[in-house]
Structures are given as C-alpha cells and as structure tokens.
N, C-alpha and C positions, 0 to 999 in steps of 0.2 A: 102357659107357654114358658118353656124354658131357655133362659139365653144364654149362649158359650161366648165364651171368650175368644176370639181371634188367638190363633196362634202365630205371634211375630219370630221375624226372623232373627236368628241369635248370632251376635258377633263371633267370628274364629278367632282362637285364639291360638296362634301357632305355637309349639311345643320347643322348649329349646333345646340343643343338641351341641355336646361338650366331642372335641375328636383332636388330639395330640394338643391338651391342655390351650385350644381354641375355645369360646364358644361362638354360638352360633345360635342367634336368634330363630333361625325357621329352619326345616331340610331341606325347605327350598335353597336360602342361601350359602349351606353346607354344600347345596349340589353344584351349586353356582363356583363357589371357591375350588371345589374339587376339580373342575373342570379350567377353571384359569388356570389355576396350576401345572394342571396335566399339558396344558398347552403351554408352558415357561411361560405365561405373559406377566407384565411386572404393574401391581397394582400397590394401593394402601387399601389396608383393611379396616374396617368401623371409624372410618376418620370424620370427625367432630368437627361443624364449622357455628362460630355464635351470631344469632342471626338479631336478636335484642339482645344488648349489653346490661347488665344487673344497674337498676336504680331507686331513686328513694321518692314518693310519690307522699305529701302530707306526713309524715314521719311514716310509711309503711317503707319497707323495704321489698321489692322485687325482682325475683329471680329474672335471670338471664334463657332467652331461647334459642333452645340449640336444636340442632338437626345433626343427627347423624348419617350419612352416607352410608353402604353395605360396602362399595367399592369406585376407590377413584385412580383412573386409567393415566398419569400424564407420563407419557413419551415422545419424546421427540418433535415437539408440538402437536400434539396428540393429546386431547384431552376430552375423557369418557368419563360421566359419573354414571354408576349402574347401583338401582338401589330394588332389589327382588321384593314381589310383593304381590301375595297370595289374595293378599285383600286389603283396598285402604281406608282408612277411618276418615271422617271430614278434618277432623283437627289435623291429621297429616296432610290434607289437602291446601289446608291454610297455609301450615309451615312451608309448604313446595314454593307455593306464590309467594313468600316473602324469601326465602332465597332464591331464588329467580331473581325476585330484586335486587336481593344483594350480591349474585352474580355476574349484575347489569353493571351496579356500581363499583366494583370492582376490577371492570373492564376484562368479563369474562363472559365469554358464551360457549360451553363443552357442550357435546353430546348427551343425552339425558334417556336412560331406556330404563324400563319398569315391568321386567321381566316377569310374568303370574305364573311358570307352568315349566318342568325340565326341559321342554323344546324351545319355548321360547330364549330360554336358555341357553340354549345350544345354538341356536341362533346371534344370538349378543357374541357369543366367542368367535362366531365364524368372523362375523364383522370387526371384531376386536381383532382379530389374527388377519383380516386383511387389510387394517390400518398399521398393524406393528411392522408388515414387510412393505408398506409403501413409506412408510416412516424410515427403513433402513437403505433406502435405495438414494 
C-alpha cells in the first residue's frame, strides 16, 4: 500500500507593483491608493511605527520591531489606519496585538480596517469620505 503525502496549503505571496516611482507591496494596495487618491483623501503612506525599541540581552544585540501601516488617515480628529491584506501570516497577527498596545499606551484608539478584496476597498473609501465631510462641517 502506497502512501501520499497530504498536499498543504501554500502561503501567497503577493507580487509587488512599482506605479510613478511608488512601490507597492500588493495590487491590492495599489488599488487601495488609487482609489484614495482619486477621492482627494489626505493619507501617509507605508508609515512605520516602532513597536520594541533595539536592545542588548547577555551581550546579544536585538533588533527593533516594527510594523508598518499601508495607510494612516489623520484629519481633523479623524484617525483611520487601513492596512490591505490579501492574506495574514500569524507573525503579522502578533505584531497587530502589540500595537494595539502600543496604541493603548499612547493614548490612542483610531479606526483599524483590514481590507482583503477591491470592494472591500471601496468600501473603506466610502467610509473614509464620509468622515472627511463630517470632519469639515
């Protein structure tokens, strides 16, 4: 009797995508920028926050953990982080939980959506564009 091997499931690996000397980790989040734009909303892009600061453990030295954001929204007390994501790894899941915390401690609590799909997408904007005209009133 012969036995196969289970075939596991293989991580994606999104493809990255360069567009007016941008890049752009997914086409998701290509499509995501496209679409903020095209609606004037005013964001930062790939903004970097440190979530463990670089230290020295027994003479080892170790690196600093950072999370990158895709996009963060702050207007007029408005504050949206949107981070597009086709598919997430556990280790991204971790990082999320420890900036949370360090969202916590920093006496912040933004909006946080995790867009997998162009509509969802299109969705995030809609909501983005109707906190930018209650922000202006």
């Amino acid at each position: 009797m012969k036995y196969r091997r289970k075939k596991t499931k293989s991580t994606r690996i999104a493809k990255t995508t360069t567009s007016d000397g941008t890049k752009f980790d997914s086409k998701l989040e290509k499509f995501f920028y496209d679409a903020a734009k095209r609606e004037k909303l005013p964001f930062d892009f790939q903004r970097k926050y440190i979530l463990v600061h670089p230290f020295k453990y027994n003479k080892e030295s170790v690196r600093a953990m950072t999370l990158t954001v895709d996009f963060d929204f702050t207007y007029h007390g408005i504050d949206v982080i949107v981070d597009t994501k086709g598919f997430q790894r556990n280790d991204n899941k971790i990082k999320w939980k420890l900036f949370k915390n360090f969202l916590i401690n920093h006496g912040k609590s933004p909006e946080i959506y995790f867009p997998k799909n162009q509509k969802e997408c299109l969705e995030v904007v809609g909501i983005l564009k109707k906190f930018c005209k209650l922000a202006k009133l």
